[in-house]
C-alpha angles and dihedrals in degrees: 000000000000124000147224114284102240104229129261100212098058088043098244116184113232095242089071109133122253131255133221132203109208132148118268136244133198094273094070091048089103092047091042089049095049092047087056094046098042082061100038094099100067077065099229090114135083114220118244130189126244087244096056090049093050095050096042089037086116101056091058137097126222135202102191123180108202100348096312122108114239104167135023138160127177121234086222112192123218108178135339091284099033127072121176130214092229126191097354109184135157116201108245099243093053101055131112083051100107086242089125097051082036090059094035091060093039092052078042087061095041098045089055087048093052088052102256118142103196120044107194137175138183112223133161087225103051086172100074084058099042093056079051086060097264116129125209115267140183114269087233094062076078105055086162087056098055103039088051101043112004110055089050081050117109097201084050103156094359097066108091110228131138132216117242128187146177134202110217136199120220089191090067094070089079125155146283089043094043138022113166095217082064106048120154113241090202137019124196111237103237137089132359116357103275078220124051099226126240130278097246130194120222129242114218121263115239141167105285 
């Protein structure tokens, strides 16, 4: 297996453990659960309830270092067409790492396999999509979104965030480098991709 690379800038030694990035099951709901609260404060998150981990456990990635979960982020769907990068949070301690860019591709990959067609997000720091290939959008290009978060929030049309989307391609996923019967359920972070990533067509990019 290779690993993930440690990374230069922060000064991390080579015998730093590796990281997977695997799905979750309902057994890393409470773990999934502490990583979002403990960064709830910076205010980029959105809380979420131990019951609606539990339920949506499934539809979350995890990156884990010696068994403890140190990254996560849901592939929420909000309608047939629509999937949302949902609750998307790197521990501290673990960033600088690439884990973040590393879920959002692989929820990229399972999102095409599951049929949608747009993978979105809504992030205080668009940047760190649109080097991924997202483009800034319009918050009303997502009525679902808004109609199921945004009007209960209390921080609805102060809050800063901008919409983010990207257009993808199902008929990227072409064999030999991908076939969605065989899907990995965990990659080891390290290397080249174990997957080649998708051809994706870009949204315009317009005011939000």
């Amino acid at each position: 297996m290779t690993r993930w690379p440690p990374s230069r800038s922060r000064g991390r030694s080579s015998g730093i453990a590796p990281a997977h990035l695997r799905r979750a099951t309902a057994a890393d709901a409470p773990s999934i659960l502490r990583l979002i609260d403990a960064n709830l404060a910076a205010g980029h998150l959105l809380p979420r309830t131990a019951d609606d981990v539990l339920r949506r456990a499934v539809r979350f990635l995890v990156v884990t270092i010696d068994d403890a979960v140190v990254g996560c982020a849901e592939l929420a769907p909000l309608s047939r067409a629509v999937a949302e990068v949902r609750s998307l949070v790197v521990d501290e301690s673990s960033r600088g790492r690439g884990f973040g860019s590393r879920i959002v591709e692989e929820l990229n990959r399972w999102a095409i396999q599951e049929g949608f067609s747009t993978l979105c997000a809504f992030t205080h720091h668009p940047s760190h999509f649109v080097r991924l290939g997202f483009s800034i959008v319009p918050h009303v290009w997502f009525p679902e979104k808004i109609a199921t978060d945004c009007t209960s929030c209390p921080k609805f049309r102060v809050c800063g965030q901008f919409g983010v989307a990207l257009a993808i391609d199902k008929a990227s996923l072409s064999a030999p480098h991908s076939d969605p019967r065989r899907a990995p359920v965990s990659v080891p972070l390290g290397g080249p991709p174990a997957v080649e990533g998708p051809t994706v067509r870009y949204l315009k990019v317009v005011n939000a």
